[in-house]
C-alpha positions as CSV (number, residue, x, y, z in Angstrom):
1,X,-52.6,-17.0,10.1
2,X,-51.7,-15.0,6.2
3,X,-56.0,-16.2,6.0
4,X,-57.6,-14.6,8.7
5,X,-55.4,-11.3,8.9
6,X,-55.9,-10.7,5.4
7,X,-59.7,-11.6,5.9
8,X,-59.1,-8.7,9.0
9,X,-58.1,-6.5,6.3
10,X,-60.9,-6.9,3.9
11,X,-63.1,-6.2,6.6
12,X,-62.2,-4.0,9.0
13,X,-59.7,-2.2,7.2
14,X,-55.7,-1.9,6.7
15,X,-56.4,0.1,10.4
16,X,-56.5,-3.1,12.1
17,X,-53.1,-4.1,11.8
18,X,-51.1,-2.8,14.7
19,X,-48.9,0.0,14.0
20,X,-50.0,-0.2,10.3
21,X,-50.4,3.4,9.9
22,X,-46.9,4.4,11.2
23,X,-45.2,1.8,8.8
24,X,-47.5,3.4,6.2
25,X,-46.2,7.0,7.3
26,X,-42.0,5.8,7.8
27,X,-42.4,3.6,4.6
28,X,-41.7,7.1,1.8
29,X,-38.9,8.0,4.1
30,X,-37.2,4.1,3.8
31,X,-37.6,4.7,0.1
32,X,-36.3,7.8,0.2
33,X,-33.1,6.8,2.3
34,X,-32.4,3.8,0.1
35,X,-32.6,5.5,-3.3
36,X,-30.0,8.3,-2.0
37,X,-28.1,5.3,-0.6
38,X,-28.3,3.8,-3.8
39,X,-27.1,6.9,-5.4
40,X,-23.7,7.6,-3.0
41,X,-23.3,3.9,-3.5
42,X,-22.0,4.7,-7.4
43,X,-21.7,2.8,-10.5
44,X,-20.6,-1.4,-10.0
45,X,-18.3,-3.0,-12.8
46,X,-19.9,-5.5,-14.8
47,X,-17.0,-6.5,-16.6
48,X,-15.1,-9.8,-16.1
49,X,-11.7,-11.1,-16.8
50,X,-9.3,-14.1,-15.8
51,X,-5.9,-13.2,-14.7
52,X,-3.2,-13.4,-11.6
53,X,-2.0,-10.1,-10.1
54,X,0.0,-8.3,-7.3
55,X,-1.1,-5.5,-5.5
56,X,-1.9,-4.3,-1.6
57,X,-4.2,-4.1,0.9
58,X,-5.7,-1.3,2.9
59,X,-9.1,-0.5,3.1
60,X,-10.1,-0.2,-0.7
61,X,-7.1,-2.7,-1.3
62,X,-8.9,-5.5,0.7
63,X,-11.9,-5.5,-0.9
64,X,-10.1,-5.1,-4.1
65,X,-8.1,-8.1,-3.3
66,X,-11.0,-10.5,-2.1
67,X,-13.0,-9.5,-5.5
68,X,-10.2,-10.7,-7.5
69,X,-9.4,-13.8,-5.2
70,X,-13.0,-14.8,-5.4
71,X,-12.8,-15.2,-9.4
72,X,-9.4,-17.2,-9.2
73,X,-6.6,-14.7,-9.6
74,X,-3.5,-15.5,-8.0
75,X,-2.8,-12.4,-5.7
76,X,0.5,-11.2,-4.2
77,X,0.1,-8.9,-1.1
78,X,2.7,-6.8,-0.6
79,X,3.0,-5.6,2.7
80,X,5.3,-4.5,5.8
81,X,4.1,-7.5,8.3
82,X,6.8,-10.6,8.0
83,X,4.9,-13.4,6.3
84,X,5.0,-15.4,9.6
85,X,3.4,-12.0,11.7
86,X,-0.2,-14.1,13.2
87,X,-2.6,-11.6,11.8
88,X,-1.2,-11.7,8.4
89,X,-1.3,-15.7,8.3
90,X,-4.7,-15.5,9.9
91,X,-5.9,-12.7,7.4
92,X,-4.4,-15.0,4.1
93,X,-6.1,-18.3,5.9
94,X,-9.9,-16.3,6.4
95,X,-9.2,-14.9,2.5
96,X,-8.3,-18.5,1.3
97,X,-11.3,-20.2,3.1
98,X,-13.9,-17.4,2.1
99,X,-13.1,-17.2,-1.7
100,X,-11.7,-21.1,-1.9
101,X,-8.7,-19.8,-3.6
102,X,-5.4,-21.0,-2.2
103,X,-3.1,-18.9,-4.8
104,X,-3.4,-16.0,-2.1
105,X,0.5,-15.2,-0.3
106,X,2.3,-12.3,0.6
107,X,5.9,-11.0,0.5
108,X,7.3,-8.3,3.2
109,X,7.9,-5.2,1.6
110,X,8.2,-1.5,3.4
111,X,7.0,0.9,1.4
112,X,8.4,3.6,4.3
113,X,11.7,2.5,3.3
114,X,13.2,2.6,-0.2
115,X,15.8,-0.1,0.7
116,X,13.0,-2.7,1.4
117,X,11.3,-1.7,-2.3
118,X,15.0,-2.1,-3.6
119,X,15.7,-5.6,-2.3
120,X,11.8,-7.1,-3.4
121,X,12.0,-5.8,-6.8
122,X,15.6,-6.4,-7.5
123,X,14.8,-10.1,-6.2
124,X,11.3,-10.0,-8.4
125,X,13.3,-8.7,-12.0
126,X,16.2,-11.1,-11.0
127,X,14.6,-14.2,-12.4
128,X,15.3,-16.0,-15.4
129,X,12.4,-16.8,-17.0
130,X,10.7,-13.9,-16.3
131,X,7.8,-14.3,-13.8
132,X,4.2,-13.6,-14.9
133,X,2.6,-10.2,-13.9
134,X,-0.2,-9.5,-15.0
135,X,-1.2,-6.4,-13.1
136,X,-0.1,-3.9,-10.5
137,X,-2.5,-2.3,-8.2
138,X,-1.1,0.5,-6.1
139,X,-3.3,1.3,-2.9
140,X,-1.1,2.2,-0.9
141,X,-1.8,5.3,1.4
142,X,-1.1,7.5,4.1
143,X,-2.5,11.0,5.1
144,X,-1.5,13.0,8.2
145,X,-4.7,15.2,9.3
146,X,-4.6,18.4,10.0
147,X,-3.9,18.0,13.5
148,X,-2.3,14.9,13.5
149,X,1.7,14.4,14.3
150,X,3.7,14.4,11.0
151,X,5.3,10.7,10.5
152,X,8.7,10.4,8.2
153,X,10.2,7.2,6.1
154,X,12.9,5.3,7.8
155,X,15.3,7.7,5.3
156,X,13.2,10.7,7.7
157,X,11.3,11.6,4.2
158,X,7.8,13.4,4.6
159,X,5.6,10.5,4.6
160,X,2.5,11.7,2.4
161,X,5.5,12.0,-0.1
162,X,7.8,8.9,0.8
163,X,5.1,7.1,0.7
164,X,2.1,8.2,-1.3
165,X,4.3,8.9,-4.3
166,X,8.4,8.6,-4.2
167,X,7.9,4.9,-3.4
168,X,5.9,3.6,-6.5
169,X,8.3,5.4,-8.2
170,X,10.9,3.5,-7.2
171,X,8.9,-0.1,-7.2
172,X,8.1,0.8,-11.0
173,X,10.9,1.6,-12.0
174,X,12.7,-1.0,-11.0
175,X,10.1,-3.4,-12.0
176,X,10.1,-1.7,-15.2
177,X,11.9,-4.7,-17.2
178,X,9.7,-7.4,-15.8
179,X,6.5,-5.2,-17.4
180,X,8.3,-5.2,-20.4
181,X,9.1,-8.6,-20.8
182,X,5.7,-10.1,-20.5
183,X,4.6,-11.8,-23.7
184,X,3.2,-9.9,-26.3
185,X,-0.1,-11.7,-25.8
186,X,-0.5,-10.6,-22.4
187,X,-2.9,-8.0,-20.9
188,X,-0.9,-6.1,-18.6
189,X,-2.1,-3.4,-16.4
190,X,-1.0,-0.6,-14.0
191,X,-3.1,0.9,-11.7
192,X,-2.4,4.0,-9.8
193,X,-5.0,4.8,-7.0
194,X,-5.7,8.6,-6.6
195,X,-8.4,10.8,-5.0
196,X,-9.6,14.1,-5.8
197,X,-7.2,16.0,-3.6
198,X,-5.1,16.1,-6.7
199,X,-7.0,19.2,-7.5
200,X,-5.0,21.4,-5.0
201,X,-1.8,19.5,-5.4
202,X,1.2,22.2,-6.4
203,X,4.2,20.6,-8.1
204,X,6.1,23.9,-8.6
205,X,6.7,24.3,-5.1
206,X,8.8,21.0,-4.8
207,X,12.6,21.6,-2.9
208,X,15.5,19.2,-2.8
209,X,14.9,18.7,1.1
210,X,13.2,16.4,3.6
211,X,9.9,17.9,3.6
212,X,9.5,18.3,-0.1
213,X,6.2,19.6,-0.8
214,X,4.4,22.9,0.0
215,X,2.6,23.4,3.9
216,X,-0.8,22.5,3.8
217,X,-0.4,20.8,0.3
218,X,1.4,17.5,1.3
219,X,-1.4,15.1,0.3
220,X,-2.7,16.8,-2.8
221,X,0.6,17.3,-4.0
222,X,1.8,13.7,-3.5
223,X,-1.8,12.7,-5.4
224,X,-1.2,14.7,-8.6
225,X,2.7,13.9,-8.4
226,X,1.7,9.9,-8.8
227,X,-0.7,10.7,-12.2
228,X,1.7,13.0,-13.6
229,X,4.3,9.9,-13.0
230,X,1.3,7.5,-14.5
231,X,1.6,9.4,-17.6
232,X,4.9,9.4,-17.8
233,X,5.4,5.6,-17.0
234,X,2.9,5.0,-19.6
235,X,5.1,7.0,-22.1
236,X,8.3,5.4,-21.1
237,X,6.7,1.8,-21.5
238,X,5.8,2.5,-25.4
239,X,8.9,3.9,-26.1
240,X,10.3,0.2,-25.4
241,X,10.9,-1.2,-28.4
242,X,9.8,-5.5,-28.2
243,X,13.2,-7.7,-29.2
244,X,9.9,-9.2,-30.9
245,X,8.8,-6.3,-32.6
246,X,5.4,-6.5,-31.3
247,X,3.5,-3.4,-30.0
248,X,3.5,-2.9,-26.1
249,X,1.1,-4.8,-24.3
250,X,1.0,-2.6,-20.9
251,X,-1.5,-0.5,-19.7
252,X,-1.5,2.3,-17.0
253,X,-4.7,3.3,-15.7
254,X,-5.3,5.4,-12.9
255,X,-9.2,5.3,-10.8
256,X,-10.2,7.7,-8.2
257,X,-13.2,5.6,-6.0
258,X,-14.6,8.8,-5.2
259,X,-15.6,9.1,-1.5
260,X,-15.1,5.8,0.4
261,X,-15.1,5.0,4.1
262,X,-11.9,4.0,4.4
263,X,-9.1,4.5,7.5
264,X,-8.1,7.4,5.6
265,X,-11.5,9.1,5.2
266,X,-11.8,8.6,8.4
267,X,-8.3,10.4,9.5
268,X,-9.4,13.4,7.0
269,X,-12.8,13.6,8.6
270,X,-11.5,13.7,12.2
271,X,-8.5,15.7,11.3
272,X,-6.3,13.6,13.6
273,X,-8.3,15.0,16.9
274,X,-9.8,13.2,19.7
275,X,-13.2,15.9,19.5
276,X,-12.8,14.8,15.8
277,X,-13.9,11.0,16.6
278,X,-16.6,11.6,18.7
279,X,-17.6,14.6,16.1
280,X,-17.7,11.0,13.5
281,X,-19.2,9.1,15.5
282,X,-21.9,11.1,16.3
283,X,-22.6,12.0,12.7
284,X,-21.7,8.2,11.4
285,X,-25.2,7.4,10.2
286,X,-24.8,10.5,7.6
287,X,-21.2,9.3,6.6
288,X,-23.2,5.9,5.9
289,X,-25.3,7.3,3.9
290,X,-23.1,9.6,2.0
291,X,-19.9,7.5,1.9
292,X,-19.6,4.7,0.0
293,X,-18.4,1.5,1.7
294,X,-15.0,-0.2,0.6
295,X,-16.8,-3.0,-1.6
296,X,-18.3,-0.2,-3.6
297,X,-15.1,1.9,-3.9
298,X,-13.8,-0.8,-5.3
299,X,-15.6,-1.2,-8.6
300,X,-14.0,1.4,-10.3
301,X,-10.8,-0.6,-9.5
302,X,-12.3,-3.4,-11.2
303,X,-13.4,-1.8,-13.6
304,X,-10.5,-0.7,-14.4
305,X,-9.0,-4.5,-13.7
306,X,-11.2,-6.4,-15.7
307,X,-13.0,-4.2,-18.8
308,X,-11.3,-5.7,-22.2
309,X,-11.9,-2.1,-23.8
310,X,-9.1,-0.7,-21.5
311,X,-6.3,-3.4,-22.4
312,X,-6.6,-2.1,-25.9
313,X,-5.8,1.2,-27.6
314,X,-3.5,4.1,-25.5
315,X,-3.2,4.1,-22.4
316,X,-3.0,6.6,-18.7
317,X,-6.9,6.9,-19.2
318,X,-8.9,8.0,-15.8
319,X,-11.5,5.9,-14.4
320,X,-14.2,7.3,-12.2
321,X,-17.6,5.6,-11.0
322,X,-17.2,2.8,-13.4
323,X,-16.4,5.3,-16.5
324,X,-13.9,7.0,-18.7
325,X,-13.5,10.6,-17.3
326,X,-10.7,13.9,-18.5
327,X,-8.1,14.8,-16.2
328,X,-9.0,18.7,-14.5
329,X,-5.4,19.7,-14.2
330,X,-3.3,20.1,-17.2
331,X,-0.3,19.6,-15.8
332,X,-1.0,15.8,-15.6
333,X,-0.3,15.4,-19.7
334,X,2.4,18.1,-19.2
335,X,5.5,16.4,-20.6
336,X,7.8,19.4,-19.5
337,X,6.3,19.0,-16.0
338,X,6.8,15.1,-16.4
339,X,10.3,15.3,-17.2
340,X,11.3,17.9,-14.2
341,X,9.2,15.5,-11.8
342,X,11.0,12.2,-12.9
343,X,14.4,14.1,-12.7
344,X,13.6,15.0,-9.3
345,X,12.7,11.6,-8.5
346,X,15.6,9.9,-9.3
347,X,17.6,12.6,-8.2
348,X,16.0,12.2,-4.4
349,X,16.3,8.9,-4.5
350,X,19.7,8.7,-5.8
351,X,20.6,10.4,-2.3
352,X,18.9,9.3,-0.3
353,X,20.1,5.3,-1.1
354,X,23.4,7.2,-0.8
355,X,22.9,8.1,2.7
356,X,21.4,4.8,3.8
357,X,24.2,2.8,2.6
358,X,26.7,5.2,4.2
359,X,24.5,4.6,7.6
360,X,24.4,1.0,7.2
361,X,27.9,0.4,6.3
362,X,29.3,2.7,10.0
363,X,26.6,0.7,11.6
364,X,28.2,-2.6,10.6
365,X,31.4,-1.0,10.9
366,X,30.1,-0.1,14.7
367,X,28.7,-3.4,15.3
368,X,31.8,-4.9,14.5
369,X,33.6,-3.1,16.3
370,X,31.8,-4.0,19.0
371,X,31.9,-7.5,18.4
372,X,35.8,-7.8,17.9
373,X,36.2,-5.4,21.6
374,X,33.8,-7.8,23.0
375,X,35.9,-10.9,21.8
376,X,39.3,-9.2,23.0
377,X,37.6,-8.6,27.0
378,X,36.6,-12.5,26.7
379,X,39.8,-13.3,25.6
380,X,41.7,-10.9,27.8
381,X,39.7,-12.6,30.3
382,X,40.5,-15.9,29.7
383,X,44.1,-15.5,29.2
384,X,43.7,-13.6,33.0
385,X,42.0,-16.8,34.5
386,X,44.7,-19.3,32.8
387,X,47.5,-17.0,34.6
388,X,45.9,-16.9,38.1
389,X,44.6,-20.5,38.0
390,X,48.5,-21.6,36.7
391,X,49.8,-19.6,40.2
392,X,47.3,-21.1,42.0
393,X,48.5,-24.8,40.8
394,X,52.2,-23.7,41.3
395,X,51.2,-22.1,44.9
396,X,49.5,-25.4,45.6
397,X,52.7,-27.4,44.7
398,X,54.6,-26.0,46.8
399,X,53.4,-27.4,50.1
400,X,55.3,-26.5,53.6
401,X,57.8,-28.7,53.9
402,X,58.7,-30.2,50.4
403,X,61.6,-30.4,48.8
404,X,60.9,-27.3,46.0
405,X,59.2,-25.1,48.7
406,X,62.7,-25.3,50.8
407,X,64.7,-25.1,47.1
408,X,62.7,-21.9,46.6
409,X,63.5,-20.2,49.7
């Protein structure tokens, strides 16, 4: 058939091929559409490196986490589903069987809830030996849109706050001594996710209260908090000084994947509305085009993962489609600003655990309380059915007619 149609061609003319001439006419617009697809789609990572890590998944997280599974690192999801919730097993069983890596698991931890971070890395540090980390990747995120319903922590903490910043805080820095007791000959890496809402972030409006950060500002705020924290993680880890004597081997990095259709991109983009969605939907073949999809966002992460260059020399550098970038707000390598934050921090956090524990110990007291009123009824009760079923037996022997029924009257 190729013989004759081309022999058609030669002929007659590229005229005789049906609908040759619209093909002709839509084919500058498909080249058009790819090259600016091409474009939004950003730089890829190139680089490659052998390793195990932990980190999350969520949008961005998941794609990050099947890249890394597919070239053999052992991964650690942490996440709030028990490991025995069915989507999660089927989820870890679908990642195993695609990327034919079994050294996939997860371990239950809620980042809404700074006593579920406590008890994961308390039981992570508490080890002796010390267990291998490689890496940290932090994609964690929440965003409430601008008409959405505000959501709180369990300790009733702003959640773009409680979530988005105050709890890899905590996970840090209670992880802190396992980082720093990897051996010296170990590449190991922090990554902080981050976005460019950090641009209108505003740390000097931060109170001691349960809505923290300034109206309108909650996500920005929460952004920039997390890379002024970067920095000052990244500061705190080479002021450890090695019982070996040997330089510090950890690395913080922080990536923004630029614009990404995510879940959160798409809560921003329908700002939390019902007209919102359908506004999306209707215009989702432009967010296609525009937006990159979570396997692209993801490069920067691996770059940022996998790039020998960036396990060597300082660290807190700024990766952006694939490449080194400078920070736009100063405050980020402000060391006065750095210090206030991490005060605040730890001061939050110091009362807020404070208040849990205080609820948790009258709820036990309450439960028990409870339990030991509920014991007394049953007894109470059982000590009442002993009595009547004793006068029943005694009524019972004491038939008309005997010899203790006439003795008792």
């Amino acid at each position: 058939m190729p013989i004759p149609l081309l022999a058609d061609v030669l002929s007659n003319g590229i005229i005789s091929i049906p609908f040759a001439m619209q093909l002709l006419k839509a084919l500058p617009w498909l080249v058009f559409i790819y090259l600016l697809k091409l474009y939004f789609g950003g730089a890829n990572n190139t680089s490659e490196r052998l390793m195990h890590s932990k980190g999350g998944t969520s949008g961005i997280g998941a794609a990050v986490t099947e890249s890394l599974a597919s070239r053999g690192a052992q991964v650690i999801l942490l996440t709030h589903h028990t490991p025995s919730d069915p989507f999660l097993v089927e989820y870890i069983d679908d990642l195993r069987t695609s990327t034919k890596n079994e050294l996939i698991y997860a371990e239950q931890v809620d980042l809404s809830s700074l006593q579920s971070i406590r008890l994961f890395a308390t039981k992570w540090v508490d080890n002796a030996p010390p267990r291998r980390l490689d890496m940290v990747i932090l994609c964690a995120d929440t965003m409430t849109p601008k008409f959405g319903i505000g959501a709180t922590t369990q300790e009733k903490l702003e959640a773009n706050w409680g979530i988005n910043y105050l709890a890899n805080f905590h996970l840090l820095s209670i992880l802190s001594p396992a980082l720093r007791a990897q051996p010296p000959d170990r590449d190991v890496r922090i990554i902080f996710g981050t976005c460019s809402s950090y641009l209108g972030g505003d740390l000097k409006a931060l109170k001691d209260t349960r809505t923290p950060l300034p109206r309108g500002k909650e996500y920005g705020t929460s952004k920039l908090a997390s890379m002024v924290f970067a920095q000052a993680f990244q500061k705190h880890l080479d002021a450890y000084q090695r019982p070996d004597k040997q330089p510090n081997n950890a690395r913080v990095i922080i990536v923004d994947p630029s614009f990404t259709r995510t879940p959160g991109m798409r809560r921003w983009l329908t700002m939390g509305s019902l007209w919102g969605l359908l506004l999306y939907l209707f215009m989702w073949p432009l967010w296609w085009l525009v937006l990159k999809s979570p396997a692209q966002g993801a490069q920067s992460f691996l770059r940022a993962a996998m790039e020998a260059e960036l396990g060597r020399g300082v660290g807190g550098r700024f990766i952006k489609e694939c490449k080194e970038v400078d920070y736009l707000r100063p405050e980020v390598r402000d060391e006065g600003v750095a210090k206030e934050l991490w005060a605040f921090s730890e001061r939050q956090i110091e009362a807020l655990e404070k208040e849990g524990a205080a609820r948790r110990a009258l709820a036990k007291k309450e439960m028990n309380k409870e339990g030991a009123d509920e014991e007394e009824k049953t007894k109470d009760g059982t000590v009442s059915a002993k009595k009547t079923s004793k006068g029943s037996t005694e009524a019972q022997g004491r038939a008309p007619g005997s010899r203790r029924s006439r003795k008792a009257g």
